[in-house]
PAVOLO-755631 format. One record per residue (C-alpha): residue number from 0; z, y negated, x negated. Coordinates in nm, 4 decimals. Last residue first. Layout:
<pts>
    nr          z          y          x
   NUM          Z          Y          X
...
</pts>
This chain:
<pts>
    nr          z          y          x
   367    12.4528   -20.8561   -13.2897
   366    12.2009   -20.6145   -13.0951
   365    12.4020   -20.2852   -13.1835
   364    12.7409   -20.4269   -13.0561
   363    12.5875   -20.5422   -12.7526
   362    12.4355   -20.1376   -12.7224
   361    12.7835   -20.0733   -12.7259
   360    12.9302   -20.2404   -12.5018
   359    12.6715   -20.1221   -12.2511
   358    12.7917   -19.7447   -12.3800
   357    13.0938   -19.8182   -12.2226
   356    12.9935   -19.9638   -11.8997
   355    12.7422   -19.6722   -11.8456
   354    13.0793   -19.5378   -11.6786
   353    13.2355   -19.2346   -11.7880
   352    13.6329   -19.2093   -11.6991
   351    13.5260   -19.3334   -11.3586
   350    13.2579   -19.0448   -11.3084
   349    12.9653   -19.0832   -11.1381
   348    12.6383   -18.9077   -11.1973
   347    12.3013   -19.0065   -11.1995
   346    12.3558   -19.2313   -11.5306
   345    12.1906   -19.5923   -11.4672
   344    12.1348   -19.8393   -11.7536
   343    12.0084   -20.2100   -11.7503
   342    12.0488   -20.4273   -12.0618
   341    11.8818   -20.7601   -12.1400
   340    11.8067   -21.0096   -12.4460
   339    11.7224   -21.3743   -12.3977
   338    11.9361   -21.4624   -12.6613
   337    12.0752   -21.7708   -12.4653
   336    12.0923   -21.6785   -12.1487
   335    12.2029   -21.3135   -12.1963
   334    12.1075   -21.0573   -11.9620
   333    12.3408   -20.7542   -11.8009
   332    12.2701   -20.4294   -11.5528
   331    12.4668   -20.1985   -11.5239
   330    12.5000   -19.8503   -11.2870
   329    12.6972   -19.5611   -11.1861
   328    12.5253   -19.2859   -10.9526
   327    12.6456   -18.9807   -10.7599
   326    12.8329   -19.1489   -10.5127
   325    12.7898   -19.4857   -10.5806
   324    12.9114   -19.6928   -10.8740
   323    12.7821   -20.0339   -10.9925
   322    12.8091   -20.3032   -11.2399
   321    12.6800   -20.6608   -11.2606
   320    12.4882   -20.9331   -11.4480
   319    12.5826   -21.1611   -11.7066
   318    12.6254   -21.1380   -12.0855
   317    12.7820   -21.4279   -12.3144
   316    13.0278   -21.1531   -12.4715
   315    13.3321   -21.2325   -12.2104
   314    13.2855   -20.9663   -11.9721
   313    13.1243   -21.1401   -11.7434
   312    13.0368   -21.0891   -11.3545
   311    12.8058   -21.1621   -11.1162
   310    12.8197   -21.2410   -10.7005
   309    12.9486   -21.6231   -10.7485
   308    13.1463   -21.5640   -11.0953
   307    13.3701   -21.2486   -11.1483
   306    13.5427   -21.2617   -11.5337
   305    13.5990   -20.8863   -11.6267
   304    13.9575   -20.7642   -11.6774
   303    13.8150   -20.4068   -11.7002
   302    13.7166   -20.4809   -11.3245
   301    14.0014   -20.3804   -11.1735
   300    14.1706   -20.6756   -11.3350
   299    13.9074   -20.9285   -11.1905
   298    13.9407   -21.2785   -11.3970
   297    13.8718   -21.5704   -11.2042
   296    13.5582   -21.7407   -11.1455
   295    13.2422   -22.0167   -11.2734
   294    12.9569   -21.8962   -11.3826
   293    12.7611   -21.9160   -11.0646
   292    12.8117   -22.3042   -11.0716
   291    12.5768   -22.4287   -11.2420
   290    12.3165   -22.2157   -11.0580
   289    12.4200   -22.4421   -10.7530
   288    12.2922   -22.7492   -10.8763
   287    12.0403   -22.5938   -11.0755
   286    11.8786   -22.5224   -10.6774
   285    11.8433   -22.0922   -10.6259
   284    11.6052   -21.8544   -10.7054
   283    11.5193   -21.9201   -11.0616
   282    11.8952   -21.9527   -11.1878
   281    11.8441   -21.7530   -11.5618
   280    12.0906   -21.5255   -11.4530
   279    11.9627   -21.4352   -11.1440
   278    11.5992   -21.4573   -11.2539
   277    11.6698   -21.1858   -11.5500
   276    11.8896   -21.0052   -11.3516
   275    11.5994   -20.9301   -11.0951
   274    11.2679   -20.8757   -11.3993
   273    11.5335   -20.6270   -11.5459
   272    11.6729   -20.4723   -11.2338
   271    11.2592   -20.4181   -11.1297
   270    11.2018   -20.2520   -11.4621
   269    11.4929   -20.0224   -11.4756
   268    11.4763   -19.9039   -11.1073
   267    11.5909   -19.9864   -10.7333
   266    11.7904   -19.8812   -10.4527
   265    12.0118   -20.0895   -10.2507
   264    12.3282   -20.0089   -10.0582
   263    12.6388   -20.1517   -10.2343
   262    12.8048   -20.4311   -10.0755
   261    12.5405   -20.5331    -9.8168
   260    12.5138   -20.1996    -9.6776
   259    12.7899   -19.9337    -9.8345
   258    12.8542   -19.7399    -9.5583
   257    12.5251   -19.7644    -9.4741
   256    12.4417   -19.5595    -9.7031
   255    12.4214   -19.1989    -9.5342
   254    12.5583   -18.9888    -9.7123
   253    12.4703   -18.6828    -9.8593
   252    12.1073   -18.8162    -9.9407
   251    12.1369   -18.8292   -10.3494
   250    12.4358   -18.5961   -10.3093
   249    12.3982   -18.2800   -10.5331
   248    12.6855   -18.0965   -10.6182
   247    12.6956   -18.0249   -10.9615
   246    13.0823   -17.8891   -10.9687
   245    13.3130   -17.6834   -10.7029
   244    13.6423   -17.6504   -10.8010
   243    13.8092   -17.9154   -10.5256
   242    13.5446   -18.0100   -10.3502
   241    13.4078   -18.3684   -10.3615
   240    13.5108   -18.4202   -10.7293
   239    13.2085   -18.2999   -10.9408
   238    12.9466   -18.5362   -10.7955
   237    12.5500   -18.5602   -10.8698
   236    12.2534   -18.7850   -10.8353
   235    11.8980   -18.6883   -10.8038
   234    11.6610   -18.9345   -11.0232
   233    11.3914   -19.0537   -10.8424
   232    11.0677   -19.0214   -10.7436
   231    10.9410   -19.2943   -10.4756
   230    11.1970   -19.3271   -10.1889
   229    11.5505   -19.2021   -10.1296
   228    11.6609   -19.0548    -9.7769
   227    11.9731   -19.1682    -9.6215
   226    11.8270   -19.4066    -9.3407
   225    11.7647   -19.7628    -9.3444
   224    11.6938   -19.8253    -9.6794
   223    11.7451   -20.1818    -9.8781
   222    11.3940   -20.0819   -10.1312
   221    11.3237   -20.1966   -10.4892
   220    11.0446   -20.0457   -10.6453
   219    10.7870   -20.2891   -10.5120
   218    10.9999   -20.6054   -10.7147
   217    10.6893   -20.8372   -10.6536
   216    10.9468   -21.1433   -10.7121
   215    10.8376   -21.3112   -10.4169
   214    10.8454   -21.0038   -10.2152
   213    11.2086   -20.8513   -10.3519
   212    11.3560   -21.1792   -10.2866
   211    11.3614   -21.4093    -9.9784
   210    11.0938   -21.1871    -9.7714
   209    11.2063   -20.8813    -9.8732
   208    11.6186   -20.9148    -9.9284
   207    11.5959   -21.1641    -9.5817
   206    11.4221   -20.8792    -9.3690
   205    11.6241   -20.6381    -9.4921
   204    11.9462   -20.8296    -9.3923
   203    11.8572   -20.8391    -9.0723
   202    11.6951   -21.1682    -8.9036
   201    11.8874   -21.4421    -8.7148
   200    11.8884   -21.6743    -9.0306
   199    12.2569   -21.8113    -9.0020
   198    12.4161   -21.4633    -8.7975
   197    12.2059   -21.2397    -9.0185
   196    12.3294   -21.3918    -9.3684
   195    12.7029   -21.4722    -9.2179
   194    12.7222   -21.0793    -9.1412
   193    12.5498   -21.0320    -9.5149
   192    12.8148   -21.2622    -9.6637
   191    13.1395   -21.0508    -9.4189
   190    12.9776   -20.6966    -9.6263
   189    13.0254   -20.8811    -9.9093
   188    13.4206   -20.9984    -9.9035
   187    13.5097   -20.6273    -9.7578
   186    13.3844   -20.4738   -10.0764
   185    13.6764   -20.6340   -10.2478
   184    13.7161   -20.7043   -10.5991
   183    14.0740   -20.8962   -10.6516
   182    14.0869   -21.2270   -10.7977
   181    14.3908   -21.4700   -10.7635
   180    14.4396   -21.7583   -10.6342
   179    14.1798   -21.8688   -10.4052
   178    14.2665   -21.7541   -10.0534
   177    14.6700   -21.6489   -10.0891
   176    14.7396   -21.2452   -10.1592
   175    14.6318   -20.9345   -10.0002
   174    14.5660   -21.0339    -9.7095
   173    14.7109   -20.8451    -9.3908
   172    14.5546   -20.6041    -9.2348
   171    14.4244   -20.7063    -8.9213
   170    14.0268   -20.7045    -9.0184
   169    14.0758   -20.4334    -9.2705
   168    13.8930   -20.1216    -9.0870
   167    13.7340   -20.3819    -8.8322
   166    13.5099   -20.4634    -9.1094
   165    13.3703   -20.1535    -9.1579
   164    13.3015   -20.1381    -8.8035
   163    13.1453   -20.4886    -8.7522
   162    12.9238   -20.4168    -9.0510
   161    12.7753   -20.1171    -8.8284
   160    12.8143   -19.7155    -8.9846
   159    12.5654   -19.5061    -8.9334
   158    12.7448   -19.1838    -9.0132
   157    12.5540   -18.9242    -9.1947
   156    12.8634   -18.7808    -9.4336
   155    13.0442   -18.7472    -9.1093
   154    13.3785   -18.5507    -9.1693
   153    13.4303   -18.7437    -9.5136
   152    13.2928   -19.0793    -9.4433
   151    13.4721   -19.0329    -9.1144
   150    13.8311   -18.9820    -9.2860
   149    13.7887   -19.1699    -9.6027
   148    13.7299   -19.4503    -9.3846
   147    13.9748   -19.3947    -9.1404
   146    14.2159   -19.3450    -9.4844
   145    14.1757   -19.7125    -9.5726
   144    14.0690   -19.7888    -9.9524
   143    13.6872   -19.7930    -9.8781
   142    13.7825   -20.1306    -9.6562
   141    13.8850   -20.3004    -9.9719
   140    14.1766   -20.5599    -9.9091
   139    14.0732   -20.9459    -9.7763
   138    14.2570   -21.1583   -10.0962
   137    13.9941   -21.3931   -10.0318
   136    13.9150   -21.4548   -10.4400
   135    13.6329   -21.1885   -10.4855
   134    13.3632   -21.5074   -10.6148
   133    13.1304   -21.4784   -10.3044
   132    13.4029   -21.4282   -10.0137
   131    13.6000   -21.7187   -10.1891
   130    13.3094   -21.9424   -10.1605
   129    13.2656   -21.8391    -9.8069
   128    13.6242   -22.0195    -9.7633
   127    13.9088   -21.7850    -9.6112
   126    14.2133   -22.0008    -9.4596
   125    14.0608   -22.0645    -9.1601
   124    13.9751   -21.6813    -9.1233
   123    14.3359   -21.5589    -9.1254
   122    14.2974   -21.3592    -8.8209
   121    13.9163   -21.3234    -8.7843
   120    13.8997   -21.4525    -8.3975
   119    13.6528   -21.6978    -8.4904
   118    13.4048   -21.5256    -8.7341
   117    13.1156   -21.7876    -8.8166
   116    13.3423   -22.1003    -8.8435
   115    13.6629   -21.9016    -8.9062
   114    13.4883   -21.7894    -9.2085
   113    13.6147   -22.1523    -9.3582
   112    13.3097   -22.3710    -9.5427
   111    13.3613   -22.4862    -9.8439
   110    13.0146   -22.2626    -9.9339
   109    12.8880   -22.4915    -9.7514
   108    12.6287   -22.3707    -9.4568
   107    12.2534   -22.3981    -9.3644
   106    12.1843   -22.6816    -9.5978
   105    11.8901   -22.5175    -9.7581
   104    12.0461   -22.4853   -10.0655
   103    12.3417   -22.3370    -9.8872
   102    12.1050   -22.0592    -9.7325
   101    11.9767   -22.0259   -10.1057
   100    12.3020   -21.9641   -10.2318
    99    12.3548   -21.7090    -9.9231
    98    12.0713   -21.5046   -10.0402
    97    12.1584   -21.4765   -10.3905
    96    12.5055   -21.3666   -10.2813
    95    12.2902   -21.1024   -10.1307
    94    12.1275   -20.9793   -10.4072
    93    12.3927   -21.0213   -10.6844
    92    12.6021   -20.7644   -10.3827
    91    12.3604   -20.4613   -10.4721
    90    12.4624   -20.4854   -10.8048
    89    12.6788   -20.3001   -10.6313
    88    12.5514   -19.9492   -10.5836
    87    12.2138   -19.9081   -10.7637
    86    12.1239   -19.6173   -10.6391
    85    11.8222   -19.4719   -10.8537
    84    11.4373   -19.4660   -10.8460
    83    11.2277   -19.2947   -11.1777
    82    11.0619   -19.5656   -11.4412
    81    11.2020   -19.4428   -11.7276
    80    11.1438   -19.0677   -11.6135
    79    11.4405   -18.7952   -11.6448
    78    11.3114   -18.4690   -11.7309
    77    11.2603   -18.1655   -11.5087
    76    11.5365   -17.8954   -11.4920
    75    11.3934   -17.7755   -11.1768
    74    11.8229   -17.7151   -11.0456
    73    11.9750   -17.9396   -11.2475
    72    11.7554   -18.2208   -11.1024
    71    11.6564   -18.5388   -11.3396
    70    11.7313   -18.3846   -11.6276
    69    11.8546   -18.5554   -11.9733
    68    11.7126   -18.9454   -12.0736
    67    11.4638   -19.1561   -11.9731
    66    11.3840   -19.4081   -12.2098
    65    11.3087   -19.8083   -12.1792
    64    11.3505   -19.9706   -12.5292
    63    11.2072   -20.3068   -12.6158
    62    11.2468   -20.5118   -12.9329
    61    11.0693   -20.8524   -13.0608
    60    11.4357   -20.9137   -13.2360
    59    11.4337   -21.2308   -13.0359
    58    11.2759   -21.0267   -12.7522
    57    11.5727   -20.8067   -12.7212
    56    11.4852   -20.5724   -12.4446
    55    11.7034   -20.2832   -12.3487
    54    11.6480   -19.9947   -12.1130
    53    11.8126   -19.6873   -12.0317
    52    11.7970   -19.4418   -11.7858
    51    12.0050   -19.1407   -11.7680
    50    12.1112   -18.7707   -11.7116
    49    12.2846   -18.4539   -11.5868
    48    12.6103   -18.5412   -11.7237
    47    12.7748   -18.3058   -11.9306
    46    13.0409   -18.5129   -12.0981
    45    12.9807   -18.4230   -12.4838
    44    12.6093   -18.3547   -12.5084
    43    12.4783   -18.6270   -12.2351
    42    12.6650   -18.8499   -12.4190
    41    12.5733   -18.7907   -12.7655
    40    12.1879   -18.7852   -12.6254
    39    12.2273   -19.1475   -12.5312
    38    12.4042   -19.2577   -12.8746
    37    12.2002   -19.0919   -13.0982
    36    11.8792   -19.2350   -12.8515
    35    12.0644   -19.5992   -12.8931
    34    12.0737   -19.5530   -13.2841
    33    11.7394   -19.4533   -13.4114
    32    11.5819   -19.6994   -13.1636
    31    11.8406   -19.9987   -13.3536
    30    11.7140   -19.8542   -13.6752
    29    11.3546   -19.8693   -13.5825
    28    11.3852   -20.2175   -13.4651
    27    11.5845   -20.3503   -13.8052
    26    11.2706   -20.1604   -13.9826
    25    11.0157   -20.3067   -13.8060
    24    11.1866   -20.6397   -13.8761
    23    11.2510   -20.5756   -14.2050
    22    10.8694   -20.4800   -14.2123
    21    10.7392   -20.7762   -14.0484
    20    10.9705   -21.0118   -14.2541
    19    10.8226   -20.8399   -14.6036
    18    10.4816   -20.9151   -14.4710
    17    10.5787   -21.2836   -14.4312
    16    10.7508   -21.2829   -14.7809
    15    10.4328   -21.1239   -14.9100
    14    10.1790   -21.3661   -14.7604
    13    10.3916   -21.6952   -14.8629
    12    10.3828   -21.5127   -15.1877
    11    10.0169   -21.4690   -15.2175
    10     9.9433   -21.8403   -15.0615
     9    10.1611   -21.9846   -15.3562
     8     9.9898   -21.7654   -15.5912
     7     9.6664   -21.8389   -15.4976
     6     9.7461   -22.2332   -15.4390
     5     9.9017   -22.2475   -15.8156
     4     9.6187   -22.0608   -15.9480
     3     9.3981   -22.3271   -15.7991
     2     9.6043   -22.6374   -15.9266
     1     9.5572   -22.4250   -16.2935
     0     9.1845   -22.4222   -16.2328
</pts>
């Protein structure tokens, strides 16, 4: 009888303790809620932007958060959806440095190799390695920077511009430092991957994001357009420095965005970043060979001193993944290896001195 009570009272405490767990744990996960909507609705109080998406899964902690956030048009006021359609801006370029890995897994160039090879009369081009095009070390300046850019972008908002083009904006400028020594975000460096991408394949760089990526990984929601228009509902996105004076203006199909095309053009949401950073970081679309060495780069000073790998960047807190700014949108989108846990947020506004960058930090802060 007494071994009996023993077992009961054994089996009664292992029962409470693992009740006790479930309920700390509920409660850990209801705090952490408690604490990103405080956060979310804080921001949308004090800077005025028109709204958000966030999501975070931390499935050590058993914890997943994907909220809409704040309006989705000024104008109809209707609320932001979770799974609404954004600009994703440059985590854009993850996607096609993913496509070149897999070109070099299937022996179709080195990334040793010089751009001379595919771009002869690129001045400075034997000197350039496709490595250094993939990991922001070619010392090529930013086309965006030039004032013919500026100029047309701003005159013709609907411009259809041609990689060759953009290109040609900084082709004979000189670099901006020595191939490999420094690292300076550029991007020139992408749009020149996604010329080598059509060149080696022979098929458009649509055709190699759906057939290479988006299809296999079922991402539906995740379009490279070819015209300025936005698919599927999505959330509107807004400037307040295109006129001097003049706020909200609206410029989800202003431009036309091919004049950010390999660099910057795709649209997507939440769920499909999640289930895309996730594979990137975790290396199941390329060889372990080569996913070995994604992680390896120079520091990027214009990049809040981030750490820039082979098309992903770090900021030092065991996170991967990108950032992004279009006009109208700003973007992240992180995972962790080892904790499993990931972060993708995109505010339908953009302002430099408000990037989802900031409250990124501090939803790591939260999850530690």
């Amino acid at each position: 009888m007494k071994m009996l009570f023993c077992a009961m009272t054994a089996a009664a405490a292992s029962v409470f303790f693992l009740s006790c767990s479930r309920i700390d744990s509920v409660d850990e996960n209801s705090q952490i809620r408690q604490k990103l909507d405080f956060i979310a609705d804080s921001i949308l109080q004090k800077t005025g932007l028109p709204g958000m998406v966030i999501g975070v899964w931390a499935p050590q902690k058993k914890f997943e958060y994907i909220e809409g956030k704040g309006v989705a048009d000024i104008i109809a006021q209707n609320p932001v959806q979770s799974d609404f359609n954004f600009r994703a801006g440059s985590l854009t370029k993850t996607f096609t440095v993913s496509l070149l890995l897999q070109l070099v897994d299937e022996k179709k160039l080195l990334l040793e190799d010089k751009i001379s090879k595919f771009f002869p009369d690129f001045p400075n081009g034997a000197m350039i390695s496709v490595r250094n095009l993939a990991n922001m070390t070619s010392g090529i300046p930013e086309y965006t920077a030039t004032p013919e850019f500026g100029s047309i972008l701003t005159s013709d908002p609907l411009h259809q511009w041609h990689p060759e083009e953009l290109i040609g904006l900084v082709k004979d400028r000189p670099l901006l430092f020595n191939p490999g020594t420094k690292g300076n975000y550029s991007n020139s460096n992408t749009v020149l991957l996604g010329m080598i991408i059509t060149k080696i394949t022979g098929k458009t760089l649509a055709e190699n994001y759906n057939s290479r990526i988006l299809n296999p990984l079922k991402l539906t929601r995740t379009v490279f357009p070819n015209n300025n228009f936005m698919p599927f509902n999505y959330m509107k996105g807004y400037e307040t420095d295109l006129t001097p004076g003049v706020y909200d203006f609206e410029v989800s199909e202003y431009f036309d965005p091919s004049y950010a095309g390999a660099a910057g053009a795709m649209i997507s949401n939440a769920g499909n970043l999640k289930t895309w950073v996730e594979s990137l970081v975790e290396g199941k679309m390329i060889s372990a060979e080569l996913h070995s060495q994604i992680f390896m780069g120079l520091p990027i000073p214009d990049k809040h001193a981030a750490t820039y790998g082979l098309g992903l960047l770090t900021f030092g807190d065991g996170y991967w993944g990108h950032t992004g700014e279009l006009f109208g949108y700003s973007t992240i989108m992180m995972h962790h290896r080892e904790t499993g846990a990931t972060i993708v947020i995109a505010y339908n506004y953009q302002n430099p001195q408000n990037l989802p960058d900031d409250f990124y930090r501090k939803i790591v802060r939260i999850l530690k």
